[in-house]
VMD Tcl script that draws the C-alpha trace (Angstrom):
set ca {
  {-35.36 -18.23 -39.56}
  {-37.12 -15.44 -37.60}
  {-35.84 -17.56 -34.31}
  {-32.21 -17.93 -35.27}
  {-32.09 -14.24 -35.49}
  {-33.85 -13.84 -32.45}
  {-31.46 -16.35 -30.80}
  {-28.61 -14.97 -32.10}
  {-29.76 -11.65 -30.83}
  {-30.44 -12.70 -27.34}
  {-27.13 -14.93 -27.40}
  {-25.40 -12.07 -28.29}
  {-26.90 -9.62 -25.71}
  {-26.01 -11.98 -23.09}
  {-22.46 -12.62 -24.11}
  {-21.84 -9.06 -23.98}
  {-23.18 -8.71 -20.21}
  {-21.02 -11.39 -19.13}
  {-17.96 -9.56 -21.24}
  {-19.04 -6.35 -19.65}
  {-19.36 -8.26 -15.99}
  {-16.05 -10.03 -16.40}
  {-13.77 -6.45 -16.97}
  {-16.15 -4.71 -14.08}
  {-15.37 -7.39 -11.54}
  {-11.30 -7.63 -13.10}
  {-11.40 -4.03 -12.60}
  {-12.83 -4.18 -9.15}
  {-10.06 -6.46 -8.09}
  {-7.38 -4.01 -9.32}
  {-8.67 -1.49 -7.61}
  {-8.77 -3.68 -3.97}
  {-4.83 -4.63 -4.74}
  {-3.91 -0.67 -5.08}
  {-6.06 -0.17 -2.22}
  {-4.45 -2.97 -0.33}
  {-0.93 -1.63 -0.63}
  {-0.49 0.37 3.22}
  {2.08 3.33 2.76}
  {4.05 2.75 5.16}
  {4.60 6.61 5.85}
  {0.94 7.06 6.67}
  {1.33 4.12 9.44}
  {3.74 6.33 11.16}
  {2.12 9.54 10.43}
  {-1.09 7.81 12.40}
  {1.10 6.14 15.05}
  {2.35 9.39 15.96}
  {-0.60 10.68 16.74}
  {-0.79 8.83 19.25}
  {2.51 10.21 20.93}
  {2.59 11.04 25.18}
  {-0.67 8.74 25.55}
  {0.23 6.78 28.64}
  {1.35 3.26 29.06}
  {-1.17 0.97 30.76}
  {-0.75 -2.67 31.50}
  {-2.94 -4.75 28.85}
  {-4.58 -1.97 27.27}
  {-5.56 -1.22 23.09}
  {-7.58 2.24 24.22}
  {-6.03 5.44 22.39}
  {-8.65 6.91 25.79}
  {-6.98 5.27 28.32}
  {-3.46 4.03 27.51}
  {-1.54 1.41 25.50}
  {0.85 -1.33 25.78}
  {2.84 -2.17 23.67}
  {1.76 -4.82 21.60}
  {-1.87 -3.25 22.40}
  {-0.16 0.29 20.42}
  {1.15 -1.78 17.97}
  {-2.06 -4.01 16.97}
  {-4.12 -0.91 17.46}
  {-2.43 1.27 14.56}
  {-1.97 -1.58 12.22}
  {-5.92 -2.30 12.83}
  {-6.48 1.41 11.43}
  {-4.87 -0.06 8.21}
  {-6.96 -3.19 7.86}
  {-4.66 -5.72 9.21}
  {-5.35 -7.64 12.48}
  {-2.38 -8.34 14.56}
  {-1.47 -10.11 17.64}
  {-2.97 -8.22 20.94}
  {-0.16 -10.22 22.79}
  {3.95 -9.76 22.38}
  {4.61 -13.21 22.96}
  {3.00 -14.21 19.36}
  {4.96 -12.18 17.11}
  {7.76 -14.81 17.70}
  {7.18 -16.66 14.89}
  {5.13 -13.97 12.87}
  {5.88 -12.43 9.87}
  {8.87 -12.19 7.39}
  {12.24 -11.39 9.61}
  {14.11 -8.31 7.89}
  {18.15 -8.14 7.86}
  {18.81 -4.53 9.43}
  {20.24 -3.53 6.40}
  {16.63 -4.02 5.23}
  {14.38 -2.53 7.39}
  {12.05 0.05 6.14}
  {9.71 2.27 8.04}
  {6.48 0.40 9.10}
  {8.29 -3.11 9.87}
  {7.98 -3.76 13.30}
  {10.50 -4.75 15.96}
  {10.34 -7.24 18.52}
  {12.37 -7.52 21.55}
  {12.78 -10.06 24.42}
  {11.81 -9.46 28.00}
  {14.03 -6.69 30.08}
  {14.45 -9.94 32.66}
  {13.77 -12.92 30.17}
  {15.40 -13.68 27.30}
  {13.48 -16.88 26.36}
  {9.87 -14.61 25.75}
  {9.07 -12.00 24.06}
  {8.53 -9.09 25.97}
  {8.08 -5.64 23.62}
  {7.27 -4.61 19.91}
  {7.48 -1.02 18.39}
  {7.23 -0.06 15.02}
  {10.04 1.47 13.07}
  {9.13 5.00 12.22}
  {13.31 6.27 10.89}
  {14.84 3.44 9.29}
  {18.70 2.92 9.50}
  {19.49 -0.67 10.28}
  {20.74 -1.10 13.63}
  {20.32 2.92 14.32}
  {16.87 3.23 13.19}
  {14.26 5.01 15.68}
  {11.00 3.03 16.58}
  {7.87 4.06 17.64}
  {6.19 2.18 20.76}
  {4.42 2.67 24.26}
  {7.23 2.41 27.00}
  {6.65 0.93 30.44}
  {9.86 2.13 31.27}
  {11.49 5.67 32.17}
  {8.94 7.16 29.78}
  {5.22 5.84 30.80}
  {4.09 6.54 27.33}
  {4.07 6.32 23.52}
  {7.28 7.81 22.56}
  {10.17 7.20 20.19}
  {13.29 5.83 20.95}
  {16.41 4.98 19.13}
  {17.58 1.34 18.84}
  {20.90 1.76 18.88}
  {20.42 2.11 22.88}
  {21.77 -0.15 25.51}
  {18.66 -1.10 26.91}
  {17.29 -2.13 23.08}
  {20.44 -3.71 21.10}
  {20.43 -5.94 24.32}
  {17.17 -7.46 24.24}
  {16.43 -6.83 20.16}
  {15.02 -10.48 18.78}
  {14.11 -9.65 15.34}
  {12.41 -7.19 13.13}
  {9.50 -8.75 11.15}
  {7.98 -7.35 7.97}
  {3.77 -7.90 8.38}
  {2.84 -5.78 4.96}
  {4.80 -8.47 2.44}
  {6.78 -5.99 0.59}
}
mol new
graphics top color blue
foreach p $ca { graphics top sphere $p radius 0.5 }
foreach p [lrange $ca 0 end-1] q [lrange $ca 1 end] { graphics top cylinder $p $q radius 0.2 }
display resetview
């Protein structure tokens, strides 16, 4: 009799460690989804940080300079999400937004100034308003640096691809 009780006893001990392990570990993963979830303001509060650093040629070094797609992988990476270091690769990444659905955060994707069969620039949408919406990115052009530019400009509506959603909202 003396070891049921004691069986019972330890039985029960351990079924109430693995109860007690069980909500710890459900409650750890809640906590990693809300954690997870990037505010999309705070991407653009970082990338503008970043504003009148220079452009260089294949460069992801806030010290030195950025490209484009080097900018653009380089904030995201503060967020915990590795992107592509190369333009050409967001071709086929990510979910494409309508403009009447882009949000702040998604990023935009452009072909070449020359080339329209590769992609040639990316900058992240930091005022979002479809087709007038103002993006964030480093410019080899006129500018030489991280700046902000609308969309709704010649040079961009020409050569806009797609906007692509990498958070999965």
């Amino acid at each position: 009799m003396r070891s049921r009780v004691l069986l019972f006893l330890i039985s029960a001990i351990l079924l109430s460690s693995f109860t007690l392990k069980k909500n710890e570990a459900q409650i750890a993963v809640s906590n990693t989804k809300i954690q997870s979830k990037i505010n999309r303001d705070s991407i653009i509060v970082y990338a503008k940080k970043y504003l009148g650093t220079p452009y260089v040629y294949a460069s992801s070094n806030p010290q030195k300079g950025f490209d484009c797609s080097g900018f653009v992988s380089y904030v995201f990476k503060n967020f915990g999400l590795t992107l592509p270091r190369s333009s050409g690769a967001y071709k086929n990444l990510g979910k494409t937004v309508k403009p009447e659905d882009f949000k702040v955060g998604d990023i935009l994707v452009f072909y070449g100034y020359k080339d329209r069969t590769i992609i040639g620039h990316l900058g992240i949408i930091c005022e979002a308003n479809g087709m007038q919406s103002k993006f964030i990115h480093a410019s080899s052009g006129k500018a030489q640096q991280v700046t902000i530019t609308a969309l709704d400009t010649e040079h961009y509506t020409k050569r806009f691809y797609k906007c692509i959603d990498v958070l999965g909202e």
